[in-house]
C-alpha positions as CSV (number, residue, x, y, z in Angstrom):
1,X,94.3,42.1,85.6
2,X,91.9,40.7,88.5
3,X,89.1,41.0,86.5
4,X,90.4,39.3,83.3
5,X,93.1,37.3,84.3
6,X,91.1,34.3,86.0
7,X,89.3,33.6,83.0
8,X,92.5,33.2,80.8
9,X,95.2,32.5,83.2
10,X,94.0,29.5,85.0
11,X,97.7,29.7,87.4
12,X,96.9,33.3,88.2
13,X,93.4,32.5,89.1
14,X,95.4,29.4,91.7
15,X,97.4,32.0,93.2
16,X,94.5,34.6,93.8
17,X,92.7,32.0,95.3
18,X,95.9,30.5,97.1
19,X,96.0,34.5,98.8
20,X,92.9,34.9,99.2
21,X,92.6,31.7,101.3
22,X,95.6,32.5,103.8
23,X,94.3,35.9,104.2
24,X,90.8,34.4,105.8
25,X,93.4,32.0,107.8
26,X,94.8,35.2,109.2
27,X,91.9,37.7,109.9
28,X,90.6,34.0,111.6
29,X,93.6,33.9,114.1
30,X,93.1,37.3,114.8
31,X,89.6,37.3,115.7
32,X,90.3,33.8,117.3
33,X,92.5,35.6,120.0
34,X,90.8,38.6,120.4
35,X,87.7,35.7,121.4
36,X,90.2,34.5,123.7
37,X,91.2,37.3,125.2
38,X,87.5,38.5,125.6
39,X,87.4,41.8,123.0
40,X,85.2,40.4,121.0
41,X,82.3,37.6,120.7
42,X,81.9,35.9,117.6
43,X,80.6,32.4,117.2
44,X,82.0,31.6,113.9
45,X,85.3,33.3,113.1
46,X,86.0,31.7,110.1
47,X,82.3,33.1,108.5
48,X,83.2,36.1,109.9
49,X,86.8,36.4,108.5
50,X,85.6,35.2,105.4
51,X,82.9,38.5,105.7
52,X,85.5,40.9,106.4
53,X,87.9,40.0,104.0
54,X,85.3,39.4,100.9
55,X,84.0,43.1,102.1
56,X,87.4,44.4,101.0
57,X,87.9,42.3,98.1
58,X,84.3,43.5,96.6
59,X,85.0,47.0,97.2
60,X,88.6,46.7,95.7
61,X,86.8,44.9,92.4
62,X,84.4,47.6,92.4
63,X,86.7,50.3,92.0
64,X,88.8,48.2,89.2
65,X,85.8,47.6,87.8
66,X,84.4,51.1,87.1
67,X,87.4,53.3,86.8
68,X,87.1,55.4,89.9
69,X,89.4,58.4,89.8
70,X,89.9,58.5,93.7
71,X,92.8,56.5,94.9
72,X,91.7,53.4,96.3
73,X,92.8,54.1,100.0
74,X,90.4,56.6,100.2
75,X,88.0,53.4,100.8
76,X,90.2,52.3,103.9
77,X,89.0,54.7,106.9
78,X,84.9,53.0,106.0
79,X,86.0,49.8,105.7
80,X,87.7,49.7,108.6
81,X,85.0,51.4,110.5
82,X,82.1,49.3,108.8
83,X,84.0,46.0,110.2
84,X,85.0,47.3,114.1
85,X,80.8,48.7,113.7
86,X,80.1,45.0,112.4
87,X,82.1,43.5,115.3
88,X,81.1,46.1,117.7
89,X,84.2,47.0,118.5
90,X,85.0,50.6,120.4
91,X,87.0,52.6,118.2
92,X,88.5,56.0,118.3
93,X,88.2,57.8,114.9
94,X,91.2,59.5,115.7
95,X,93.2,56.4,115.9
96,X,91.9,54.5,113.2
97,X,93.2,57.7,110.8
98,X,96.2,57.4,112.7
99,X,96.5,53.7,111.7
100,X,95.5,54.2,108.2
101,X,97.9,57.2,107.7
102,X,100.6,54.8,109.2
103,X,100.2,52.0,107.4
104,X,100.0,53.4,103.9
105,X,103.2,55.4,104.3
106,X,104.5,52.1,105.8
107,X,103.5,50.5,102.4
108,X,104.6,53.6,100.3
109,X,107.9,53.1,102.2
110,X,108.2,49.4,101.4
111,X,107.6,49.3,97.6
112,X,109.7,52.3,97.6
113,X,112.6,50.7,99.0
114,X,112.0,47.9,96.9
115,X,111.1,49.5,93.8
116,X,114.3,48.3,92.5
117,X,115.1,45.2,93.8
């Protein structure tokens, strides 16, 4: 749907775009704040957001794209780590699994939940 729908669907194309645009508003606060609060240096944090953001969008594209037969979260653990490298961020493998175990059961558990609402 990603890949076709812009090109026939010109409101579905305005929404993707509409999403796309408030998640580079967030990943901006974030990296705005952790500027702030001196965890990271980065000159232009709306570039940068709009780097980290389009790295997961390609990669997501990508796997629609040619049909991979791993599950798509098994790109989360060197995405994450190519952005904190990117950022030079510290990092402790351990915790990043932590986090991405965490969060996909969180997101299991929500479209679970409201599978049926």
């Amino acid at each position: 749907m990603l890949i076709e729908a812009p090109g026939f669907d010109p409101l579905f194309e305005k929404k993707r775009a509409h999403t796309f645009h408030k998640s580079n508003e967030r990943v901006e606060h974030i990296f705005k704040n952790l500027c702030k609060h001196g965890h990271v240096h980065i000159q232009d944090t709306k570039t940068a957001a709009l780097l980290c953001n389009g790295s997961l969008y390609s990669v997501v594209m990508e796997w629609l794209q040619q049909n991979r037969t791993q599950p798509l979260t098994e790109y989360a653990y060197p995405i994450i780590i190519f952005n904190l490298n990117a950022f030079q961020l510290k990092y402790v493998e351990e915790m990043v699994q932590t986090y991405i175990t965490e969060t996909i059961s969180d997101i299991d558990t929500f479209f679970h939940f409201n599978k049926w609402v």
